[in-house]
C-alpha positions, 0 to 999 in steps of 0.5 A, spaced: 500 500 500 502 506 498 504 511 504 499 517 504 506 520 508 511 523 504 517 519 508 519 524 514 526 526 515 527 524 522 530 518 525 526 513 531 529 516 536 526 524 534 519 520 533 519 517 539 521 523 543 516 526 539 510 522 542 512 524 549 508 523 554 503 521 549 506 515 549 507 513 556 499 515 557 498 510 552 503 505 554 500 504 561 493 502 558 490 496 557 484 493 552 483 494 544 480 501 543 474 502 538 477 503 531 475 510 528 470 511 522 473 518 521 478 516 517 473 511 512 469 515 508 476 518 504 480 513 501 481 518 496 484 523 500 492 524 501 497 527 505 498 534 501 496 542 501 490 541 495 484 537 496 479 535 490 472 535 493 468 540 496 468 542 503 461 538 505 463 532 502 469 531 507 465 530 514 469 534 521 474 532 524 473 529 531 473 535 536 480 532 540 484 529 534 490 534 536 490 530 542 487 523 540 492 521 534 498 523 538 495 518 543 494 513 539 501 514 536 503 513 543 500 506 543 504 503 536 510 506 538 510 503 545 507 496 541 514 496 537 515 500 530 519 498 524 524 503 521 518 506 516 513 505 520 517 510 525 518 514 520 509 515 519 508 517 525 514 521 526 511 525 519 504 525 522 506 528 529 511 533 526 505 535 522 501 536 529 506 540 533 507 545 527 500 546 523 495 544 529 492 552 529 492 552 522 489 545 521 484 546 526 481 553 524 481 551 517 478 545 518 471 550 520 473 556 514 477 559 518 482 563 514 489 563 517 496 567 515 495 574 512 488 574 515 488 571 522 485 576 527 489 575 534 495 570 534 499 568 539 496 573 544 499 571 551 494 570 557 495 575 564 495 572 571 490 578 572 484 576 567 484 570 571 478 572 577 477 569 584 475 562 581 482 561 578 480 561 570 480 566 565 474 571 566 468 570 562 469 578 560 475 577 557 472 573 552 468 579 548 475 582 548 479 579 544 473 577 539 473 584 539 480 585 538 480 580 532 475 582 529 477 589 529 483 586 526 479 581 521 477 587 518 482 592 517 487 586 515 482 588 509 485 595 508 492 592 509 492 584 505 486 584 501 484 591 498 488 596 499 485 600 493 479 601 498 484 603 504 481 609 507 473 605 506 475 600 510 478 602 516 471 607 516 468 601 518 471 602 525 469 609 526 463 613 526 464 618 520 460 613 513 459 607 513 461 603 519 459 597 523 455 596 529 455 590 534 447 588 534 448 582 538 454 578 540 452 570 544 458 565 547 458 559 548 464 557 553 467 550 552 472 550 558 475 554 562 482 557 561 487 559 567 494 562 566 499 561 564 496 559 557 496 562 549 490 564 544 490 565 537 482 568 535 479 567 528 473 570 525 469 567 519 463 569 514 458 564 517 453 564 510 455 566 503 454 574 501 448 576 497 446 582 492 440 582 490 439 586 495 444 589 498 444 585 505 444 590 510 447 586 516 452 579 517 453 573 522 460 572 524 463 566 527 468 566 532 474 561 535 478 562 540 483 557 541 487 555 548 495 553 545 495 550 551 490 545 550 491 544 542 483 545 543 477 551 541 476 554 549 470 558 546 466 560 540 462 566 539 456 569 534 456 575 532 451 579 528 453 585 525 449 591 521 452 596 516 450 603 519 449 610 516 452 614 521 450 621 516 443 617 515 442 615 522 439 608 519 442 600 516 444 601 510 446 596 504 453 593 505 457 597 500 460 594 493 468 593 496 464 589 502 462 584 498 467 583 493 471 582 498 467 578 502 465 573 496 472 573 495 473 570 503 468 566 502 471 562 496 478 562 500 473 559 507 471 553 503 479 552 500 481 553 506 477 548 508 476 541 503 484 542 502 484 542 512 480 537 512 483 532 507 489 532 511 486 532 517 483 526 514 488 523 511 493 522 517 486 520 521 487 514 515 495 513 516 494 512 524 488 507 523 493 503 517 498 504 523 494 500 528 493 496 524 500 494 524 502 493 529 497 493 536 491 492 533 492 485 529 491 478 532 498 476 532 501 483 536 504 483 542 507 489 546 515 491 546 516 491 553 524 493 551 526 485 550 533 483 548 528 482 540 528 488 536 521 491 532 519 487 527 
């Protein structure tokens, strides 16, 4: 069978220091765990940057696979690797550890890169209350300091033509924007020390006829630490005339620009999705070759070698 991973640069002693702890979670536990469908509905997927079909015809990753497929890794390298296999696991994990925000976000259409709106922004002890986590309040801050970024990353990445238009959306001079309601649904509480990055998305593809006169967005932030979403945020948002005193019609810089970000979401997530799924393939392939097989027997460090 064809390897779905291009061969890793890295030896046996890299890969399994790359399990880490991982690896030792899953020594220590006992019994055959349950195999994963995720990755059965796309034998056509592959390891790379481009992905063929359309972003609804790849399903979600699992909520946790930044942290399960390194688990389950753990578990073959501690039943015993040969040289290749090693070399699988080490190009599925060095992929985790360096593209797991990227992967993550995009997986949901959120862009990256050029349009990220809070990148690596370092949690203070003192957003933490009186029960030892991050303040529900602080939340709101950083999606309202990610979204002022997403769009004024517009002026400056992707419309420059429109430089002036687009930072006026920030203030009340024209056309500018006003938060109608704004919902946060809490996954789990963060504490210091920790890093987040927040993303903002278009939740629904931009019309014309007529005109929309308010948007939804989706927002996401992400605990580094946790390599997981901490809290997801809706935002409904309305074009104001500030001269007028009333909603107006989204202006035509706003929507070329965002049918274009629309078209880069769903990119962004068919080629994040089959990657994603293309090492959830490569995990199972790798169970099934080493502990998931009738004949297998884990490598308590025996005076044998893997196979």
């Amino acid at each position: 069978m064809p390897a779905l991973l291009p061969p890793a640069r890295t030896g046996v002693s890299l890969a399994e220091s790359l399990a880490g702890s991982a690896c030792r979670r899953a020594a220590s536990s006992s019994g055959r765990m349950h195999r994963r469908p995720f990755s059965a509905v796309t034998a056509r997927a592959n390891f790379s940057t481009t992905a063929p079909d359309p972003p609804e015809t790849i399903p979600l990753p699992p909520p946790r696979w930044t942290t399960d497929l390194p688990a389950r890794i753990g578990k073959c390298l501690a039943f015993g690797c040969n040289t290749q296999q090693v070399s699988q696991a080490a190009a599925v994990l060095r992929t985790i550890a360096t593209e797991w925000k990227e992967l993550l976000a995009e997986s949901e259409g959120f862009l990256t890169g050029g349009r990220r709106g809070l990148e690596s922004r370092e949690i203070a002890w003192g957003e933490m209350d009186t029960f030892a986590h991050v303040n529900n309040v602080n939340y709101y801050r950083y999606a309202e300091t990610a979204r002022v970024n997403w769009i004024t990353n517009f002026a400056v990445h992707a419309d420059p033509a429109h430089r002036r238009q687009w930072r006026e959306l920030m203030t009340p001079v024209s056309t500018g924007l006003i938060m109608k309601s704004l919902k946060a649904d809490f996954k789990f509480p963060m504490v210091y020390p920790d890093k987040i990055s927040v993303h903002h998305k278009l939740r629904t593809q931009p019309t014309r006829d007529p005109a929309p006169s308010s948007f939804y967005l989706d927002c996401v932030v992400l605990s580094h630490r946790h390599r997981r979403v901490a809290c997801r945020l809706e935002e409904d948002i309305v074009v104001y005339d500030y001269q007028k005193g009333g909603k107006t019609g989204m202006p035509a810089f706003m929507l070329d620009m965002f049918e274009e970000t629309w078209r880069l979401q769903e990119e962004a997530t068919a080629r994040a999705r089959s990657r994603i799924v293309a090492m959830h393939a490569a995990v199972e392939r790798l169970e099934g070759e080493t502990w998931n097989r009738a004949d297998a027997v884990e490598d308590m460090g025996g005076s044998k070698g893997g196979r």
